[in-house]
N, C-alpha and C positions, 0 to 999 in steps of 0.2 A: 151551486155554490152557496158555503152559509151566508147569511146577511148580517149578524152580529158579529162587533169585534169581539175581541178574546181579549181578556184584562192585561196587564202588562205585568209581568211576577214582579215582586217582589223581591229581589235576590238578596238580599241585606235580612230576611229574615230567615235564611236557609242556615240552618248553626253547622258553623265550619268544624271540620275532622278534627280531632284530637289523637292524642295518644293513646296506643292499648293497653292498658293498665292492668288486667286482669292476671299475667303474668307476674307483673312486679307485687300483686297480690298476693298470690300465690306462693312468692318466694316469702315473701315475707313472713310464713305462716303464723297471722295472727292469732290461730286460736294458741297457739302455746305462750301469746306473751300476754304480758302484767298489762292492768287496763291503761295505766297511764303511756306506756309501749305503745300500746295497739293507738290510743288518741293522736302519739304523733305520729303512728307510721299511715295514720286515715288524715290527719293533714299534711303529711308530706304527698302522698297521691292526688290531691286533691288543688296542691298546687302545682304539681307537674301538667294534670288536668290543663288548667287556669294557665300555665306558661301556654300550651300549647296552642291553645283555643288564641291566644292574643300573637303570637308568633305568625300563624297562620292568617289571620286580622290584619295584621300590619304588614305582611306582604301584598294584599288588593291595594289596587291605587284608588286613591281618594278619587269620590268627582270631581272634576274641578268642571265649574262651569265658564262658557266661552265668554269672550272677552265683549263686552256691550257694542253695537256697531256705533262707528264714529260718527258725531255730529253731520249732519248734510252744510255743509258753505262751502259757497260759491270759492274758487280759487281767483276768479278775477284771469280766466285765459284768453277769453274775447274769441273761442271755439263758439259758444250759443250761436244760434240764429235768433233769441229772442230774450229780452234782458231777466234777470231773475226774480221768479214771479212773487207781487207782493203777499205773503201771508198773514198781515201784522193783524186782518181784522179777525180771520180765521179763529177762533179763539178754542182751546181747552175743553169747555164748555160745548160748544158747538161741536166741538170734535163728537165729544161724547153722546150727546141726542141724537146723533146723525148714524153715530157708529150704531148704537142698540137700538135702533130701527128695524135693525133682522132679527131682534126676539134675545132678551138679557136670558133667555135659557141655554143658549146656543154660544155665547160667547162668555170669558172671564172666568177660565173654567183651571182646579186647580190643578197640577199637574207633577210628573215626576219624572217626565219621559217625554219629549216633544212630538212623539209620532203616536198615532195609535194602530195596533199591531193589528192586519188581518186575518180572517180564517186561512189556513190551507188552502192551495189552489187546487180545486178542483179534479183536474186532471195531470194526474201522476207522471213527473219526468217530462214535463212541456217542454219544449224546444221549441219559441217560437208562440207568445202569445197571438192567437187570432182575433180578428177583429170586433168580436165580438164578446171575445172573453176582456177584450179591452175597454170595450161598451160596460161590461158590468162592473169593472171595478170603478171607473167613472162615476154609473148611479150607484152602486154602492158608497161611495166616499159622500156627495149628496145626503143620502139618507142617512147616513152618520151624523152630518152636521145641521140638518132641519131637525133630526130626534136630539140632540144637544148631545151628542157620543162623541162628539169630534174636539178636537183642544186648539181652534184658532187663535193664531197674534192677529190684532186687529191695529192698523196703520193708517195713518194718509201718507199716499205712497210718492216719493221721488219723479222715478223715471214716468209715471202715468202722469202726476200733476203738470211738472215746469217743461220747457221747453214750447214747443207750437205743435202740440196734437190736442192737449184737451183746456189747457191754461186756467183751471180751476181745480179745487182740491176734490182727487180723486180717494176714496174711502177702500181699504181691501180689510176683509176676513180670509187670511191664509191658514189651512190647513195640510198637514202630512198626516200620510198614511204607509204600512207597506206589510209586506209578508215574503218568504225566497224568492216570488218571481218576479214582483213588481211593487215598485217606490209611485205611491200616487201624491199627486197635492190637488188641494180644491183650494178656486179663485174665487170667493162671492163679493161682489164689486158693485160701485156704484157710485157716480160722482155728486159733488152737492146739492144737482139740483135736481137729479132723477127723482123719480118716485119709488120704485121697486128695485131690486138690485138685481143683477144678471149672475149664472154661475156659467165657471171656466173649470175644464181641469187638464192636468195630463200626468201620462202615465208612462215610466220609463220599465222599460220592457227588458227586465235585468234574466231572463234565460237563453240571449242570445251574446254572442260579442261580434264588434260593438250592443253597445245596449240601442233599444231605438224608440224614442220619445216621439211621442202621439200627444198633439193637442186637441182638443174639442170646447164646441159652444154645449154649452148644456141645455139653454132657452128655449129649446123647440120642442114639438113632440118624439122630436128622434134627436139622439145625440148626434151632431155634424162634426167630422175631422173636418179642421182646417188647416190651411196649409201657409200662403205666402203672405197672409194676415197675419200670423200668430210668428213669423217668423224674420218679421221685422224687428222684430225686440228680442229674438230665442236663438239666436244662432248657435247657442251648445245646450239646449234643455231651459229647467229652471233658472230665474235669475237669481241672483240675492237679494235680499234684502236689504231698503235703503226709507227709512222714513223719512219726511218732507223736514219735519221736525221734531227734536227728541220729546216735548210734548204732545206732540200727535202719533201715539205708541200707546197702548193699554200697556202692554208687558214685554218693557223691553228685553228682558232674560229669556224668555220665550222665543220672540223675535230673533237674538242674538243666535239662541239654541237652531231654529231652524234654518238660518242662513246659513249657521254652520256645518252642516247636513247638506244644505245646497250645493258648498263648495267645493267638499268632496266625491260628488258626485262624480261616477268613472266621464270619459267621455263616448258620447251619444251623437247615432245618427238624427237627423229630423225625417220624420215619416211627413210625404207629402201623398195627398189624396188621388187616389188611382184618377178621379172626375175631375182635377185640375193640372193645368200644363205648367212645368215648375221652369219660371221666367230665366232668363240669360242674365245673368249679374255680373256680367263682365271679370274683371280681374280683380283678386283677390289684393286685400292690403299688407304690402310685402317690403314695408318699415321695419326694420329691425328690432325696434324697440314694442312693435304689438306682434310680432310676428315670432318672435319666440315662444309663444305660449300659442297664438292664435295662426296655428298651421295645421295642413294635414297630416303632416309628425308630430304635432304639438300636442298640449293637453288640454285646448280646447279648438273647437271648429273655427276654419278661415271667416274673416270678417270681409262686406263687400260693402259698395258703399249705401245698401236697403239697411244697412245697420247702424246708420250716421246717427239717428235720435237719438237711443242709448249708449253709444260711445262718446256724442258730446255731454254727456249728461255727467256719465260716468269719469269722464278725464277730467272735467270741470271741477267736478264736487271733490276732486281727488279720491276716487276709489279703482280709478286704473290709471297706471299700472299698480298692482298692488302694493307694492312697496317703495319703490323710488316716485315722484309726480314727475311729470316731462320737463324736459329745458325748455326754456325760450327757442331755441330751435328746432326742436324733436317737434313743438309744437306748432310753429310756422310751418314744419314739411307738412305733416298730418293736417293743417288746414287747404295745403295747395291741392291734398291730393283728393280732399274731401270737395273742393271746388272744380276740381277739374272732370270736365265732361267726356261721359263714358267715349 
């Protein structure tokens, strides 16, 4: 497999088809006409040319880029188990020292495209990345982003910071990657008070359907799947993107860009590791109002209650459900049933 990415074209410099002119040439037979003749009939071609070329222009749809993610505040639903964490001292500043700690080569980097594109996969007509081809793209995304090849948004993240798992501000450098057979991202992380940062990644395994998302620790001398760790928080794949606060964001457009990537994502099985026994999670949450999207006919994977962190997190700050917020009573059910013992 090659190790370098492949640039991401261009396509805005490819010069779009025109019309054949050569005929209308022809007819015209210039040589027999007077020069002032022949001047208009070489600008009349010359704007049919120019109509064509801008006809053809104006048909591509513009970029538009996605819409910035909304503000992270608290909605006040009294779902937390833990009140919302103070950031006020947290500062801008501090963000920033903390964040290019992992090397100002590697991050702040300019962009046209939020993914960077990899080589060809290897082995022609795959059916079913192996696990080992899964391994490579893993360090390969890695050495992407230690050679400064890679285009991370760098955040203090949401769902890592608040709640009662780490209650201090958690730092990510988020990376995408992908090529036909597989969408990678790299997590290089690290909370405030760490010293070095740790790298995450995974990788959805787009030649199979469903597609099937692989998590790994990077930290070791062998990359580890892991399985009922990482899937406390990952119950359909990647999450999105949710900064702690819209100043703790290098580039929110970026940010924006890859969330939005995230959420299209098909839906994905969780690959759990052959060496671990994948726990009994009892019954599925079968509330109407998360259960329309969050089923196994849904478009995304059933929620159980190992998935309480992120789902308080997320109803709270109002980012689920994604359009309407719950009532006062869609939200008393969904607390009873989050209370209630398996």
């Amino acid at each position: 497999m090659a190790t370098a990415a492949q640039s991401i074209p261009d396509w805005t410099a490819i010069p779009p088809k025109s019309f054949d002119v050569p005929s209308l040439t022809t007819s015209l037979r210039l040589e027999s006409l007077s020069l002032d003749v022949k001047a208009i009939a070489l600008n009349l071609i010359l704007l049919l040319s120019l109509f064509s070329i801008q006809t053809l222009r104006g048909a591509e749809a513009p970029y538009e880029p996605p819409a910035l993610i909304k503000p992270a505040r608290s909605t006040g639903t009294g779902i937390l188990l833990q009140p919302d964490l103070d950031l006020s001292k947290f500062t801008t500043e501090e963000f920033t020292r903390l964040s290019t700690s992992v090397g100002t080569n590697r991050i702040h980097k300019k962009w046209t495209s939020p993914t960077v594109i990899l080589p060809p996969h290897a082995r022609a007509g795959a059916r079913g990345l192996t696990l080992d081809e899964v391994k490579d793209y893993m360090a390969q995304a890695r050495r992407l982003f230690d050679d400064g090849k890679a285009i991370p948004m760098s955040d203090t993240g949401l769902i890592s910071t608040q709640e009662d798992v780490i209650r201090r501000p958690m730092l990510n450098h988020i990376s995408s990657f992908s090529n036909d057979v597989a969408r990678v991202y790299l997590l290089v992380q690290k909370t405030s008070t760490d010293k070095g940062w740790g790298y995450f990644s995974i990788v959805e395994d787009m030649t199979v359907d469903p597609p099937i998302d692989y998590f790994a620790d990077l930290n070791r001398k062998e990359i580890k799947f892991e399985g009922k760790e990482c899937y406390k928080c990952h119950s359909s794949g990647p999450l999105a993107i949710h900064p702690a606060r819209e100043d703790l964001c290098s580039d929110p457009q970026l940010a924006a860009a890859i969330s939005k990537q995230i959420a299209k994502q098909p839906l994905g099985r969780f690959y759990f590791p052959t060496n671990e026994v994948r726990l009994d999670y009892g019954e599925p949450l079968k509330l109407e109002f998360c259960g329309k999207c969050h089923d196994t006919d849904g478009i995304r994977q059933p929620l159980f209650k190992v998935h309480s962190h992120p789902m308080r997190i997320l109803i709270d700050y109002g980012y689920m459900p994604p359009k309407l917020p719950l009532t006062p009573e869609q939200i008393a059910e969904l607390k009873a049933w989050l209370a209630k013992k398996p």
